[in-house]
N, C-alpha and C positions, 0 to 999 in steps of 0.2 A: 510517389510523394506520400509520407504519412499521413494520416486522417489529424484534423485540428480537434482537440478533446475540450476543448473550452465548454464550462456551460457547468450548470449546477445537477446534481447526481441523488436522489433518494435511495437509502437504502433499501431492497427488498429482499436478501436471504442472504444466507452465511452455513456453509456446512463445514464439520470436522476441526472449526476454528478451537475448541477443548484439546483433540489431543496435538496439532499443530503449534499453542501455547504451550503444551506439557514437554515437548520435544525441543522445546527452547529454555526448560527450567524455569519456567515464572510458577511461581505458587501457586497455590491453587485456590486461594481466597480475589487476586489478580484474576486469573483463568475466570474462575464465574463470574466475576465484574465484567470482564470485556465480554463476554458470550451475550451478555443480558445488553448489552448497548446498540446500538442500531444505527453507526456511523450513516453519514451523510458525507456527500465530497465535493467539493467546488475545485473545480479545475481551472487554471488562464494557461494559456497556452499561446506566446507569443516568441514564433522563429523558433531560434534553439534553446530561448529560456521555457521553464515550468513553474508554478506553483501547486502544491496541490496540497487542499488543505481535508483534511479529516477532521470532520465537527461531527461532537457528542456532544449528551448533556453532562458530561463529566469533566471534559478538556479536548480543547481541540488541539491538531497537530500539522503542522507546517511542514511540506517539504519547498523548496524554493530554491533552485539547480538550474546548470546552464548544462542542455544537454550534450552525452558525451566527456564531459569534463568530472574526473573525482572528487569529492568535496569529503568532509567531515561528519558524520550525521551521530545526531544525539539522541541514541532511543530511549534516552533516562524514562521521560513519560511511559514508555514500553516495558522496560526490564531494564534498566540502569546500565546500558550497554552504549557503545560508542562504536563505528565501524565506518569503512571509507568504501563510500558508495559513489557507485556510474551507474546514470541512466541513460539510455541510447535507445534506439530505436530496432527491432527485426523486425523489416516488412513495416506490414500496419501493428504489430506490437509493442509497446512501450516496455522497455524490460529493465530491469533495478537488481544491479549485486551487489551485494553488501558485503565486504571482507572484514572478518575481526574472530572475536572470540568463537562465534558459530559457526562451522562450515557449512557451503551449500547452500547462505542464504540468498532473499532477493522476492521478487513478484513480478508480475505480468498484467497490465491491464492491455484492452482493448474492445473495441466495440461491436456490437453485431445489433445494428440499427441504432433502438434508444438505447440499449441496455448497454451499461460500462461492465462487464466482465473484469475480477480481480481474482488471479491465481499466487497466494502468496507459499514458500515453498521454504522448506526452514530442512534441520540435517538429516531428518526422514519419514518427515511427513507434508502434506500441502492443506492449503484449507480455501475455498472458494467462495466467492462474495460475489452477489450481482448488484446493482442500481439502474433505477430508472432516469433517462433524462427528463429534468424537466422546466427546466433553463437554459 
């Protein structure tokens, strides 16, 4: 049975997220913006539904999926991209691919105790994010 991710998440690191953004063509005036942000994440996690929201002090970002099922996903706020994403589960992994303009995309969280672990993986490069629980 997978682990329930409910709970609220502090950011504490982020590595290679610069050339991860550059491998997806976001500008590079974007790219230093998000480098300098220090997302935070609240997760609900009930049954096969998710929400997961990504708060900055810039704009937050909503995911909200019933898992397993494709949905529509608007990464306007991201890069003005649009792609159709399933999130399902491997093992204790919560895994997200996103098919559209980009090959190869998607990400990875999961947990190892407090820390939420986020591997996001774009068309050839990955960039890695940790958070604390603390909600």
């Amino acid at each position: 049975m997978p682990p329930n991710l409910s709970g609220y998440y502090r950011f504490v690191s982020q590595e290679n997220m610069d050339n991860y953004l550059r491998a997806l063509d976001i500008n590079v005036v974007l790219r230093k913006l998000v480098c300098l942000l220090k997302p935070d994440k609240e997760i609900i996690h009930t049954g096969d539904h998710m929400v997961i929201r990504t708060i900055t002090s810039l704009r937050d970002y909503v995911m909200d999926f019933d898992l397993g099922v494709q949905f529509e996903e608007d990464l306007g706020p991201v890069d003005g991209r649009k792609c159709q994403t399933t999130v399902s589960w491997e093992g204790d992994q919560l895994v997200c691919e996103q098919l559209g303009e980009k090959r190869n995309r998607g990400w990875r969280h999961w947990l190892e105790g407090d820390q939420l672990h986020l591997v996001r993986r774009g068309p050839v490069q990955l960039a890695r994010s940790q958070s604390q629980r603390v909600g």
